[in-house]
Each structure stands twice: as C-alpha cells, then as structure tokens.
C-alpha angles and dihedrals in degrees: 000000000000107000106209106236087236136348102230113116121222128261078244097056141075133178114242148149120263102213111212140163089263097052135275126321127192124229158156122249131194124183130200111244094226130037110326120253094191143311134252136202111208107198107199121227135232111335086348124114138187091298089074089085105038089119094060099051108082096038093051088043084048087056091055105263132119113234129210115188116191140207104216118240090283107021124108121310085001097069132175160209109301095202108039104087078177089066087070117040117123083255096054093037081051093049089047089056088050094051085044086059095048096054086041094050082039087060082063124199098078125114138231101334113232117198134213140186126190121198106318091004094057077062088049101051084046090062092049092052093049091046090049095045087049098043080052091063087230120148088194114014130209143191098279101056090044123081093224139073096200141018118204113188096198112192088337125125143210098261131330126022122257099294083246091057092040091055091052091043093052093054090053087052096048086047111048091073091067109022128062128238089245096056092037089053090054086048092047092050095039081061103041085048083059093047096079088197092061091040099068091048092056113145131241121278095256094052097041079050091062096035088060085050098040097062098043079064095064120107106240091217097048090057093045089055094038091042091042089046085052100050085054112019111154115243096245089165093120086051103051091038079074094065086040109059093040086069128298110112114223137195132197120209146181156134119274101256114037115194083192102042125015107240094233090060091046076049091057106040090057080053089055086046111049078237122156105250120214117165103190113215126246089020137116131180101332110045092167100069099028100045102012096148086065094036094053099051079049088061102043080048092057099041094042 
C-alpha cells in the first residue's frame, strides 16, 4: 500500500464529494490560486485512497491545475456495497472513473482533464479509455472523441502483478472470507515488524494511525474482486496503444524498483505503447508519495 508523506492538507485543498451519476465519491480537491491552466483526476490504487496523493496536490495547483484526488468504490470514506462482487469488477470501477469525468467536465471552467492511474488504478483508468473509446463507435480513436488530453499509467503494468506479489495477494483474498480486517492488519504488522528493511521506513504515528484506519474502511469484497482481477488481469496494452497513437498522449511512470511490476516490463509497455517513459530516482512503487517533488514536475511535463 502507498503511505502519504504527511496528512495535512494544503492551504490550496479541501475534502469533498464528487456527485456523479453513479453515486457519490469522496475526494480531495485542490484549486490554483490564478487562471487555470487544466484540470486533472488521480484514481488510487489497491488498498490506497485519495491520500495517496496529498503530496501532489500543492506543486501541480501551483502550476496552475485543479486537482481532484479520488477513493475507489470501496476504498476508504467512498464505501460500497458488501454484497455486490459486480460493484467491483475493472469494468464497474471504469465506469465509476467515466462517470467521475463527466461530473468533473459538468463543474466547467476547467480546462483540458488529464488522467492518471497508480498501481490498480492505472488498470483502472485503462478500462475506462477503452470503454470510452468503444461507447464512441471509433475504430481508432482520437483526441477529439475522448474526454481527456492526457493518460499517465504510474507503477501500473500491462496484466497480472510480480508471481511473489500475486502469491501474497491470493492469500488476502482466500482469507478475507474468514478473518477480519482487524485481525489481518495485526498479521500483516506483525510481518512488516520482522522485514528489517520496512522497519526502518515506518511511518509516523500519526500516519501509521490512518493507515490502520484506513484499511478497516475497505470494503472486503471489494478487495477479494480487485486482488483476484490483479493476480489475473488480461494484457490489453495493444488495445489501449490504439487510443493512444490517434491522439491521447500517454506517459508511463514509475520509481525505479516496483514489488508489484518489474520496471523493465512498465519500460517496455510504454514502448508497446509509443508512451513517454520517466523513471523518477529514489523512488519505488509510489512515487507520488515518496518523490513527489520529481514526480510532480513529471506530470506538469507531460500535460504541458
């Protein structure tokens, strides 16, 4: 899971509900102080929430962009249903981020939308672009037909998780029908406390506080259908290079180790692709929260 650097939110930022035609989202907004340059919508990934991104959120306002951060159906202060598998499937979570673009192009005054998906949600954000491109009746769709002037795929990778991650995510999944959160958060510390490497990256106590929260939030379902869609996601890369190459600029972007995706096979899917390709240094899977500075001057490269 990505950990924020910090929880405070900027002078720039508020927390709100996006109101869309597929329910309520909540979210984290943050608004340029001058004329505004664009607009951008960031989709978390597994376990993550819209938190994940607090440290983007003054540099790319200062530049002149509104940011709209997201929790997932399912993920933190959103919720969801607790029966309803079908409420979390890749499809539903796209449709959730199209319904999302829509609310966000209603508010007007925006400017051109970028999107971006980290980890899961990069897949996420994928499902949404080819639906879109499909319910527009496009073979090879281009700028004008798509609601977005950019697409940025962060620690994200063409189909199923590293075999390592798969094999700890499979036994979340197994589990989860059976074991609380509670008792599944204690396992999981009890087992980052034994990895000497994560020990000495622990987060503050008021972090470690929301990220305890945080996860008792989720929506078990909604992590058995997410964790079972990453161990087998399809590869839909030749698909989505389509949209692509008509006329949606990509970029692909990442740290330069990944537990979930190796970073040769994120290379080479912005290859497969035609995608800009920033690895950003002294990062991992979340360089959004662990290098946001670079990340964020990534980002304003890419949309301007």
């Amino acid at each position: 899971m990505s950990t924020p650097p910090f929880l405070t939110l900027p002078p720039s930022a508020r927390a709100l509900r996006v109101v869309t035609a597929r329910g309520q989202f909540a979210a984290l907004r943050a608004e340029p102080a001058g004329a505004v340059r664009g607009s951008a919508l960031l989709v978390p990934g597994f376990t993550g929430s819209k938190e994940d991104f607090i440290a983007l959120l003054e540099p790319l306002a200062s530049a002149g962009y509104r940011v709209t951060a997201v929790d997932q159906r399912g993920q933190y202060e959103t919720g969801g249903p607790h029966d309803d598998p079908a409420a979390y499937t890749v499809a539903a979570l796209g449709a959730d981020v199209r319904a999302l673009t829509g609310a966000l192009a209603a508010e007007g005054g925006t400017g051109p939308l970028h999107l971006l998906g980290h980890s899961l949600g990069g897949q996420v954000v994928r499902e949404a672009v080819l639906a879109e491109a499909a319910a527009s009746g496009a073979a090879a769709p281009g700028r004008a037909t798509l609601p977005w002037a950019s697409l940025t795929l962060m620690s994200t990778g063409p189909g199923p998780i590293d075999p390592a991650e798969a094999e700890r995510t499979r036994l979340l999944v197994e589990v989860l029908p059976t074991m609380g959160l509670e008792e599944i958060w204690q396992v999981i510390q009890q087992m980052e406390k034994a990895d000497g490497e994560r020990a000495r990256r622990l987060p503050s106590p008021e972090v470690a506080a929301f990220l305890h929260r945080r996860w008792l939030a989720n929506v078990p379902q909604a992590l058995i259908s997410t964790g079972g869609h990453l161990v087998a996601a399809p590869d839909r890369v030749a698909e989505l290079a389509a949209a692509v190459t008509a006329g949606l600029p990509a970029l692909v972007l990442s740290g330069v180790q990944d537990y979930a995706w190796p970073v040769p096979e994120q290379t080479a899917m912005a290859e497969r692709l035609g995608a800009r390709r920033v690895v950003v240094a002294d990062a991992g899977h979340s360089p959004n929260a662990e290098q946001p500075a670079a990340t964020a001057a990534a980002l304003l490269a890419h949309w301007g």
